[in-house]
BAVORO-92610 format. One record per residue (C-alpha): residue in one letter; x, y, z; residue number from 1. Coordinates in Angstrom, 3 decimals. Example, Ala and Ser with C-alpha at 12.3 -4.5 7.8 and 13.67 -1.06 7.14 Angstrom:
PT   rovo         xx         yy         zz   sese
PT      a     12.300     -4.500      7.800      1
PT      s     13.670     -1.060      7.140      2
This chain:
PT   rovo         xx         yy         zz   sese
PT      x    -18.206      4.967      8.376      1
PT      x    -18.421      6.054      4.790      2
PT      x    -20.393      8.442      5.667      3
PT      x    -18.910     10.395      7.984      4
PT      x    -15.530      9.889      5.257      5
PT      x    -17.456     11.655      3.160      6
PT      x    -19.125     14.633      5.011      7
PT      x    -15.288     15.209      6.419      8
PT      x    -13.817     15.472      3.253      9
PT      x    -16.646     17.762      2.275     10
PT      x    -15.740     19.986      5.229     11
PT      x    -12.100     19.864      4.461     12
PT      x    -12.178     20.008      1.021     13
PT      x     -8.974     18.584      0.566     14
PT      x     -6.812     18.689     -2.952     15
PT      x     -5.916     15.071     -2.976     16
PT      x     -7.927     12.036     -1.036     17
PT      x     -6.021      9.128     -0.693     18
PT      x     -7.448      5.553     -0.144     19
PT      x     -5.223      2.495      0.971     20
PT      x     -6.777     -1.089      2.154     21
PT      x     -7.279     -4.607      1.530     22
PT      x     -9.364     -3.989     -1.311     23
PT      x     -9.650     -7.688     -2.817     24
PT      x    -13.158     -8.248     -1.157     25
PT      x    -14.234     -4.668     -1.540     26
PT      x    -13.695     -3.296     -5.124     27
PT      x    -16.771     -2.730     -5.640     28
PT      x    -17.478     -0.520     -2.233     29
PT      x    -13.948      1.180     -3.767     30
PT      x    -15.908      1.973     -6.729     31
PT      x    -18.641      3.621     -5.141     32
PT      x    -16.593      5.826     -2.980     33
PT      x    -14.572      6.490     -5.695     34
PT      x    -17.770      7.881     -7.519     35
PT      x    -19.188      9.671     -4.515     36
PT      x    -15.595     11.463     -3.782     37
PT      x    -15.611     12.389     -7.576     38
PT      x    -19.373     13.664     -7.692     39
PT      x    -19.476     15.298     -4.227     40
PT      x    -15.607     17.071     -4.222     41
PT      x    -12.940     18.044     -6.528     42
PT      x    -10.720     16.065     -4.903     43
PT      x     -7.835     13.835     -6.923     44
PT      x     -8.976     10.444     -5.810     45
PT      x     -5.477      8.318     -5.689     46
PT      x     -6.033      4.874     -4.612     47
PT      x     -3.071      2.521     -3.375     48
PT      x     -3.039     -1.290     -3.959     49
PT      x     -2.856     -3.724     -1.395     50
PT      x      0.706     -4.392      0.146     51
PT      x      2.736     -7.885     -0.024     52
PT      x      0.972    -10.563      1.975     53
PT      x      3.061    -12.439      4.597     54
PT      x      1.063    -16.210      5.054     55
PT      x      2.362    -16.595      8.547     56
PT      x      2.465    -12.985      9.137     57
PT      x      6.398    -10.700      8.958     58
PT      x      7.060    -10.832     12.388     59
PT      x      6.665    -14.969     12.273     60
PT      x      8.811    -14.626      9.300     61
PT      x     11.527    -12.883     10.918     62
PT      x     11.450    -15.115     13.980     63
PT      x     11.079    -18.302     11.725     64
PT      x     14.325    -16.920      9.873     65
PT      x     16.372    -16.384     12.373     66
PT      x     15.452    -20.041     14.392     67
PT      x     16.274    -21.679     10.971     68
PT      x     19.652    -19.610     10.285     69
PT      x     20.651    -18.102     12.861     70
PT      x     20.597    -15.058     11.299     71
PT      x     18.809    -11.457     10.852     72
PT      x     15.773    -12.022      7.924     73
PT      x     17.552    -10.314      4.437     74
PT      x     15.664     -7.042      3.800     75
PT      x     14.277     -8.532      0.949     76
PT      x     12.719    -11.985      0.925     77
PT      x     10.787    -13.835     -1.653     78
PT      x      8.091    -15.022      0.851     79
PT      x      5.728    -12.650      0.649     80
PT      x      2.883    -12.484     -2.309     81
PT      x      2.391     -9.201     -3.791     82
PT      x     -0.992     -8.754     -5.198     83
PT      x      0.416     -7.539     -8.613     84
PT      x     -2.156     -9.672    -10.462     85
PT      x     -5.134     -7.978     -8.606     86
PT      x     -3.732     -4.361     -8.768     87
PT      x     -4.215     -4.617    -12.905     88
PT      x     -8.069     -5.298    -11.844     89
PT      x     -8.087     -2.912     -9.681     90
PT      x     -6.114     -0.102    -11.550     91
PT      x     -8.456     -1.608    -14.764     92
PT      x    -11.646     -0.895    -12.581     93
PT      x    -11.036      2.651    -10.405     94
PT      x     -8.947      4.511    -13.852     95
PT      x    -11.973      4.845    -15.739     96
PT      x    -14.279      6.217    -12.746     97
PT      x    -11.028      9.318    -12.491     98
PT      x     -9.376      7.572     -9.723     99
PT      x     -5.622      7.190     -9.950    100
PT      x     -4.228      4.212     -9.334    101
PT      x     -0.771      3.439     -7.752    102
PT      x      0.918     -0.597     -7.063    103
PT      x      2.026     -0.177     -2.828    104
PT      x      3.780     -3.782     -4.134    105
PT      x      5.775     -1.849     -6.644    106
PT      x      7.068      0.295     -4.098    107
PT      x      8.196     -3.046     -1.729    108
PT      x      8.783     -5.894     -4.243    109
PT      x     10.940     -6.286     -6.771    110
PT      x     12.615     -9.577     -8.625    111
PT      x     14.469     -9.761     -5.804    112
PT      x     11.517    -10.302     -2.791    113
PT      x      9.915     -7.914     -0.943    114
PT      x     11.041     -5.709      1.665    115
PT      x     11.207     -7.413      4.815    116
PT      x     12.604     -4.189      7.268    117
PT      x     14.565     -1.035      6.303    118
PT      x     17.568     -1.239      9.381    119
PT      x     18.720     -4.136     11.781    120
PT      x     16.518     -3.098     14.862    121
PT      x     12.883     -4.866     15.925    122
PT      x     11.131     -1.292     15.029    123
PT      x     12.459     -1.509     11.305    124
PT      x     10.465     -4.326     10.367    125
PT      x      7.750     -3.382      7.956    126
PT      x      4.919     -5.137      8.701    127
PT      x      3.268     -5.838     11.840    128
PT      x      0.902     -8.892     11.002    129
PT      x      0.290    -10.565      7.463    130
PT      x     -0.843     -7.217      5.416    131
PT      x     -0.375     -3.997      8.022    132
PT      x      1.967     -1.683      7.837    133
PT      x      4.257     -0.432     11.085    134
PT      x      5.055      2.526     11.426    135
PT      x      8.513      2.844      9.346    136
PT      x      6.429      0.502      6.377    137
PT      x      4.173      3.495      6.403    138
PT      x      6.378      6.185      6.256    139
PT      x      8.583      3.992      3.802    140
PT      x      5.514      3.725      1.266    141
PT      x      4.508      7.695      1.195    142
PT      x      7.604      9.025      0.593    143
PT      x      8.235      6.493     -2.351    144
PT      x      5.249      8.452     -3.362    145
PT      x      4.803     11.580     -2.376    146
PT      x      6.648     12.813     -5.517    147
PT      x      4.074     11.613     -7.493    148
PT      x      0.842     12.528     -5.033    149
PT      x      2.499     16.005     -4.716    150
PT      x      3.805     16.818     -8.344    151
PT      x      2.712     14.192    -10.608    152
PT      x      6.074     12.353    -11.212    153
PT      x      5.373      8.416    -11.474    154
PT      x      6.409      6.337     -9.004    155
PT      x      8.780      4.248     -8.970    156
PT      x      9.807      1.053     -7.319    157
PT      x     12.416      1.705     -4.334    158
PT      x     16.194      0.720     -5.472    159
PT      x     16.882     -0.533     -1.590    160
């Protein structure tokens, strides 16, 4: 698959490549494609950290929630774990191979909790499982960014 990444990229030859996952059990594949992307193109190579896990999973949250209280989930809730510890390996690991590095946990989690859902309805929730952004969580985390992908202003964390 990284393969075929790659030769794409080389046919597109894109300004800015942008790589988002579950990266705890593959930092070092990260690595290498970081190298290869750097080597083969001259790409920016921006790499996004993993996003809040949910243990039961957002949707069971929600549902859980709402049995217990009655009551919508808050939009921000402290149940979720963002990987802030493992984004400093991470960001410590891809910088000095010219990748960029940017927290997706900064963008949803705050001392507050992490975002849970941006509106009231099912479809704003913004995570469909324990780490995998919907739809809305998607679009939510790029434009928090795009600033920064697009004109080099740092991101920053989401005052919601």
């Amino acid at each position: 698959m990284n393969d075929k990444v790659l030769s794409l990229v080389r046919q597109i030859k894109p300004d800015i490549v942008l790589l988002h996952g579950t990266w705890e059990k593959h930092l070092g594949n990260v690595a290498e494609t970081v190298v290869a992307l750097k080597k083969e193109t001259n790409a920016r190579v921006v790499v996004l950290g993993g996003v809040p896990m949910w243990r039961r999973g957002l949707p069971s949250e929600v549902l859980r929630y709402f049995m217990l209280h009655r009551a919508l989930i808050p939009e921000r809730s402290p149940n979720a774990a963002p990987p802030t510890a493992y984004d400093a390996v991470m960001r410590a690991r891809l910088e000095p191979l010219g990748a960029e590095f940017i927290s997706a946990s900064d963008v949803f989690c705050n001392a507050q909790g992490c975002l849970t859902r941006l509106g009231d309805a099912a479809g704003d929730v913004l995570v469909s499982d324990q780490v995998h952004l919907t739809e809305k969580g998607s679009a939510f985390l790029i434009d928090s960014i795009i600033d920064h992908l697009l004109g080099g202003v740092a991101p920053a964390g989401r005052a919601r």
